[in-house]
N, C-alpha and C positions, 0 to 999 in steps of 0.2 A: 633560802631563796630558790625560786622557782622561775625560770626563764622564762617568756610568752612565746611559742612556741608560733613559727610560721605558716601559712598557706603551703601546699602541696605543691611543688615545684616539680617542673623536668629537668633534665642532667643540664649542667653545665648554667644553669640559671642560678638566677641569687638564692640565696636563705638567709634567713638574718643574723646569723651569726657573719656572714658577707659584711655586713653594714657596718656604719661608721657608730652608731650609737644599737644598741640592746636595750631593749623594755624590758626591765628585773619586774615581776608581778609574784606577791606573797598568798596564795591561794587561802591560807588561813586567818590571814584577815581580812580578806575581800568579801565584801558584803554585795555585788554586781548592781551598784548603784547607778553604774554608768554616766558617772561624772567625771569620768577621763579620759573618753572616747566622745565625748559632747564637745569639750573645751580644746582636742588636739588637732593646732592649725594643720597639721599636715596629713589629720586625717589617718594618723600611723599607725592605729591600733585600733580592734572592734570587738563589739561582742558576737561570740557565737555556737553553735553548738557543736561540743568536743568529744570524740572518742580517743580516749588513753589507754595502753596497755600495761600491764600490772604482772612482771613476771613471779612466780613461783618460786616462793627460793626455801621448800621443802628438801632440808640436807639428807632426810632418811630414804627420797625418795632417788630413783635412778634416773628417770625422766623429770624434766624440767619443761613445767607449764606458763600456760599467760592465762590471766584473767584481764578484763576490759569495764571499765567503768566509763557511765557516760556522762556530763555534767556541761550545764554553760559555763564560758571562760573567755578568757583574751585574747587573741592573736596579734602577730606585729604583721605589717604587710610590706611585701620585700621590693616593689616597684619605687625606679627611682624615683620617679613624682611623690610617689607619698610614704619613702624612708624619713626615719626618722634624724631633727635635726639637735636634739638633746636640749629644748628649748625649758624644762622640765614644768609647762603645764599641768601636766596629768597629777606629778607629784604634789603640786600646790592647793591644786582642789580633792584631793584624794582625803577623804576623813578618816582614815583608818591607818595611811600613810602605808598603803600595800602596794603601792608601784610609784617605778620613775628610771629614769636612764641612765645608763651607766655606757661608757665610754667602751669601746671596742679597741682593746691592746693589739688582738693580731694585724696582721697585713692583708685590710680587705680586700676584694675584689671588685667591690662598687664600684672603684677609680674608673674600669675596662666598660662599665655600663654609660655614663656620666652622658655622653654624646651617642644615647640612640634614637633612632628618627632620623637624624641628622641636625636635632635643636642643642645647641649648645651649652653647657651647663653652665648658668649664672652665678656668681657668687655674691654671695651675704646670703642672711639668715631672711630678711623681710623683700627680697626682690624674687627667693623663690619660691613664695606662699603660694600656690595653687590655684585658678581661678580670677579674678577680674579685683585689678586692685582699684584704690580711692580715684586716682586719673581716668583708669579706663572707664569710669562712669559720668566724668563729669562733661557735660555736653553745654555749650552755650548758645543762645542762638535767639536773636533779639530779646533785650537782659529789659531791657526800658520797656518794650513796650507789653510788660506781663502786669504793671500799673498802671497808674495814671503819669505821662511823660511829663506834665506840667508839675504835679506834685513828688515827683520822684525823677529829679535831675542829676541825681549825683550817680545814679547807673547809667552805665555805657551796651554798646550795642555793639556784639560780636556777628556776625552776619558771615552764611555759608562761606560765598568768595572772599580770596583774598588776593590784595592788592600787593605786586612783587615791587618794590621800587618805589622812590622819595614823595611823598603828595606834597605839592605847597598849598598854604591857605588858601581859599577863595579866593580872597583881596588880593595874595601876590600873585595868582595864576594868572587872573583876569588882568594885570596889572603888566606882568611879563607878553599876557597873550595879543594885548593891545600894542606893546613898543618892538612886537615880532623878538622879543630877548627866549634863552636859553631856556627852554623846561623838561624837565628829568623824566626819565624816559620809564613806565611803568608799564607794567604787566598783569594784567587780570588772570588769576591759576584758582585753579580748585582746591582744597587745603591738603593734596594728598600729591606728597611731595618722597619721592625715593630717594633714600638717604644717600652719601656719598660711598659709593662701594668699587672698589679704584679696582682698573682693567688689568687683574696682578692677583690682588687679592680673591676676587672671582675671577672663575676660567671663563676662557674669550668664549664658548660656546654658551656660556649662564649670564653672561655681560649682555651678549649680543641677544640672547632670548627677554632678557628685562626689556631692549628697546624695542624688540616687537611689541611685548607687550603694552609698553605707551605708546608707541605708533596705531593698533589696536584700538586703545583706548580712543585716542585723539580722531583718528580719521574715520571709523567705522561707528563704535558707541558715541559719541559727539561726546565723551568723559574728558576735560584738560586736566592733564595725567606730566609732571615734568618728572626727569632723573638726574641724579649729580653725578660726574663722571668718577671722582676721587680725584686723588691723588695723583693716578698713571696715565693719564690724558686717555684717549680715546681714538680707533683706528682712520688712518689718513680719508678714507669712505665714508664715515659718516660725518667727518667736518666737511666735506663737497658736498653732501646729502642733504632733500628739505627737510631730513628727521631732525636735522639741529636744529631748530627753533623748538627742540620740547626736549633740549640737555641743556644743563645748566654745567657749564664747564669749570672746573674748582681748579684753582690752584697753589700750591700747600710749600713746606719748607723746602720739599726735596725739589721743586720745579720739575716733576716726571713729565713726559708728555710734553711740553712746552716747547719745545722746537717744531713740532711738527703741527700744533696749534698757530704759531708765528707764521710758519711757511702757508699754510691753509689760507690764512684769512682774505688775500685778496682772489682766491677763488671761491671763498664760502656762498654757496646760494643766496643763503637767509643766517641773519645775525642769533646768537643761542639766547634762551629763555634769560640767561642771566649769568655772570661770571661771580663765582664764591672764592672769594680768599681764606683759606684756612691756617689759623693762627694757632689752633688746638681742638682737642677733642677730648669730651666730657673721660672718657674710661682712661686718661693718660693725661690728665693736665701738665705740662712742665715737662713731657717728656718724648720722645722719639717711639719710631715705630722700627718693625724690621721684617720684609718681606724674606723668605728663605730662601736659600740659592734654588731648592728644588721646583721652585714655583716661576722662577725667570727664564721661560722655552726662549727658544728663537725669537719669533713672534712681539712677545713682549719687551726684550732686550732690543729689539730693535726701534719700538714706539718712545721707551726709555732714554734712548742713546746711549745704553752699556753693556758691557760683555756681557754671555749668554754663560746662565749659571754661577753666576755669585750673590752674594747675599746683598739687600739695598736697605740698608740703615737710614731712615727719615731723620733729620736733626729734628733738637728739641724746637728753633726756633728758626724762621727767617733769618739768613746770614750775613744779608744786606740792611738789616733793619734796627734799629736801637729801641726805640720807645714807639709807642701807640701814637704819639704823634704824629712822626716822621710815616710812621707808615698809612696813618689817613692822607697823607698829602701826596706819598709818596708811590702806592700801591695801587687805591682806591683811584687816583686823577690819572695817572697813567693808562692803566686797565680801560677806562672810561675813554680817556684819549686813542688810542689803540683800535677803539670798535665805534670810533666817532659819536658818542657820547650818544651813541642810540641804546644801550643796554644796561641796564642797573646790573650795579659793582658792589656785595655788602661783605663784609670779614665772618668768619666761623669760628665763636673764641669757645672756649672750657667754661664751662660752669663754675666762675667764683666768686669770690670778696671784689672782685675788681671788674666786674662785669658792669656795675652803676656806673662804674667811671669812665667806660668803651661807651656805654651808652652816650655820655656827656658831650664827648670829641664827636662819634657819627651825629648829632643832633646840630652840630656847628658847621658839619662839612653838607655844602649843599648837593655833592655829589653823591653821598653816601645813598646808598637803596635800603638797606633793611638793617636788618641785626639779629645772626642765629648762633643760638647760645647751646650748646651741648652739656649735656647732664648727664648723672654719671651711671645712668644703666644705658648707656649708649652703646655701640660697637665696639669690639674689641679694637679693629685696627691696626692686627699685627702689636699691638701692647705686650708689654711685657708682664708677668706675674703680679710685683711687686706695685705697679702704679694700678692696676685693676682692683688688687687686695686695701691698700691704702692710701689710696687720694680720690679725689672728685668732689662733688659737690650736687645736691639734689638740686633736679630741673627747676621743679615750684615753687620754692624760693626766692631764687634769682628773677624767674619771668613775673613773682607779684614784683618785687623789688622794682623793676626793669620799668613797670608799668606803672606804677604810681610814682615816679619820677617824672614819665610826662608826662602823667594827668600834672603833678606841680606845676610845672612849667607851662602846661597848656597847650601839648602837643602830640596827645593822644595817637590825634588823628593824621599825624604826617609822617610817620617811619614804622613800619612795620615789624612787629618781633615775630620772629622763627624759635620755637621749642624742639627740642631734639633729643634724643635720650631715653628711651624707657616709655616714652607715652604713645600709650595706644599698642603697649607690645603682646596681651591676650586679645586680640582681636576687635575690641572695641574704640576705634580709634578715635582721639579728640578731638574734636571740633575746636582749633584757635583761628582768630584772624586778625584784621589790624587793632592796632593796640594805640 
């Protein structure tokens, strides 16, 4: 056995004996068919041209020489993007069965690489394929009218905008809008929505450069650009500020933030894009999060309402709350009550088996504004190892699930789903919208 030797490194840089898997390559039965460098998703090995040195090992002599031969051959390539994940392709389609992976026993040093750039290393084998997965290609955008809309009804129409907050039927709007009764209060947004990244987890100077950047967006490029605050509420300035109407203020098991959300409100300028209850998140379903002591300055502990410098453990679940019920009536009507029933109110649940059945309850509650589902290449969250390694549940799934429930029903067109998780995470972002 002959190892595949790496690209030409500088000091203190990987080589692949570094790596977590090693390309074992048998030079004497390699025929350079290059059927194993075709079929490797990670791109981890190539053909090329090699010069090798060939020491001298004439015992008669007193000096010791090299000789060098030149040949094509394989190389492993030592970046972490495209090391190797021991998926053993190469070995499968190899006719000669001259190569394939074998495990690295010592204590690499890839672990030290894992987080450069500042991108975070994903885990699983298929979420860190390289390049543009099956999501980030799929685009919709009037589905009906690529036929004939008379002859082709059973397609529906996904359209750029999307609508934040509950639609009633024609029938009952016009119906409601005639006897002056209550109608649910919606919001027209662009489908590019910043996910909940709580004032804790990012520092207050990366917090506060994201709301320029939707402020930017919204006031300057006419782009409607909204953000979620997380979890740790957001500075007592910009609830008095008009940038609230383009944050959507969430709030989650820990109640961070929440007192000084309460105390704001009857000076807030202008009411926020929307309030998000969050019930879970895709990379942690069932399970709690935990900020580190080193991350709660002054600052923060003070928005919080807790000492400066201790660790803030998220529970798994709302501690006021028993069942999906109690908390549609209880959460959702409140919340709504609170900001005078001018702001749609919708929960943020995990990606699971029981997502059909959240959907069921919001479709009954006529308060309910939307439904955003998290999947499990979502944010880590302050997550712990063990829930990112094993639990979650794929976005796509759930959101066809989600969605041909109310075409049954026949209510496609009145609650809007939110997709979360992993889509759109190589740069080509989905186009979803009401559903």
């Amino acid at each position: 056995m002959v190892s595949v030797r790496s690209v030409y490194t500088q000091p203190s840089s990987l080589t692949f004996s570094d790596l977590p898997w090693i390309i074992q390559h048998r030079e004497d039965r390699c025929t350079l068919c290059g059927q194993c460098t075709a079929v490797c998703p990670k791109q981890a090995i190539y053909l090329t041209y090699r010069r090798q040195r060939m020491p001298k090992l004439d015992i008669l002599q007193k000096k010791r020489g090299n000789d060098y031969r030149h040949f094509v051959g394989i190389r492993q390539h030592t970046a972490i993007d495209k090391m190797c994940i021991g998926c053993g392709m190469c070995s499968s389609v190899c006719p000669n069965e001259a190569i394939g992976p074998v495990p690295n026993t010592n204590e690499h040093r890839s672990r030290f690489h894992m987080d450069e750039k500042g991108d975070a290393w994903k885990r699983g084998g298929r979420r860190n394929v390289p390049g543009k997965t099956i999501l980030d290609r799929i685009a919709f955008d009037r589905i009906s009218m690529l036929t004939d809309p008379a002859l082709d009804a059973g397609r529906h129409e996904f359209s750029l905008n999307t609508i934040l907050g509950r639609v009633l039927p024609p029938e009952e709007f016009l119906r409601r809008q005639l006897a002056g009764e209550w109608i649910p209060p919606t919001r027209e947004i662009f489908p590019f929505v910043i996910g909940s990244m709580s004032f804790g987890a990012l520092s207050p100077n990366m917090w506060l450069g994201l709301l320029q950047g939707v402020a930017y967006c919204n006031e300057v490029l006419g782009i409607p650009v909204v953000m979620a605050t997380g979890e740790g509420g957001c500075p007592p300035w910009v609830l008095r500020s008009p940038f609230l109407k383009y944050i959507i203020l969430q709030i989650a098991s820990g109640y961070f933030g929440w007192d000084e959300i309460i105390r704001a409100i009857p000076e807030m300028q202008c009411d926020p894009a929307a309030i998000e209850i969050k019930y879970g998140q895709g990379a942690k379903p069932g399970d709690g999060g935990l900020l580190m002591w080193f991350k709660v300055s002054k600052l923060i502990a003070r928005l919080r309402g807790v000492p400066e410098g201790v660790d803030l453990p998220s529970p798994p679940v709302h501690q006021t709350l028993y069942s999906i019920e109690e908390s549609v009536m209880k959460m959702i009507q409140t919340m709504s009550m609170a900001f005078g029933f001018r702001v749609p109110v919708y929960p943020k649940i995990s990606g699971s088996t029981s997502a059909k059945s959240v959907l069921n309850n919001l479709v009954r509650n006529p308060y309910a504004g939307a439904l955003l589902i998290d999947g499990i290449d979502g944010g880590t969250g302050a997550a712990y190892n063990i829930s990112m390694d094993a639990t979650g549940h794929p976005i796509a799934s759930n959101l066809r699930e989600c969605y041909l429930e109310l075409v049954a029903q026949g209510r496609q067109n009145e609650i809007p789903l939110f997709a979360a998780g992993g889509i759109g995470k190589n740069g080509n972002v989905t186009q979803n919208g009401m559903a």
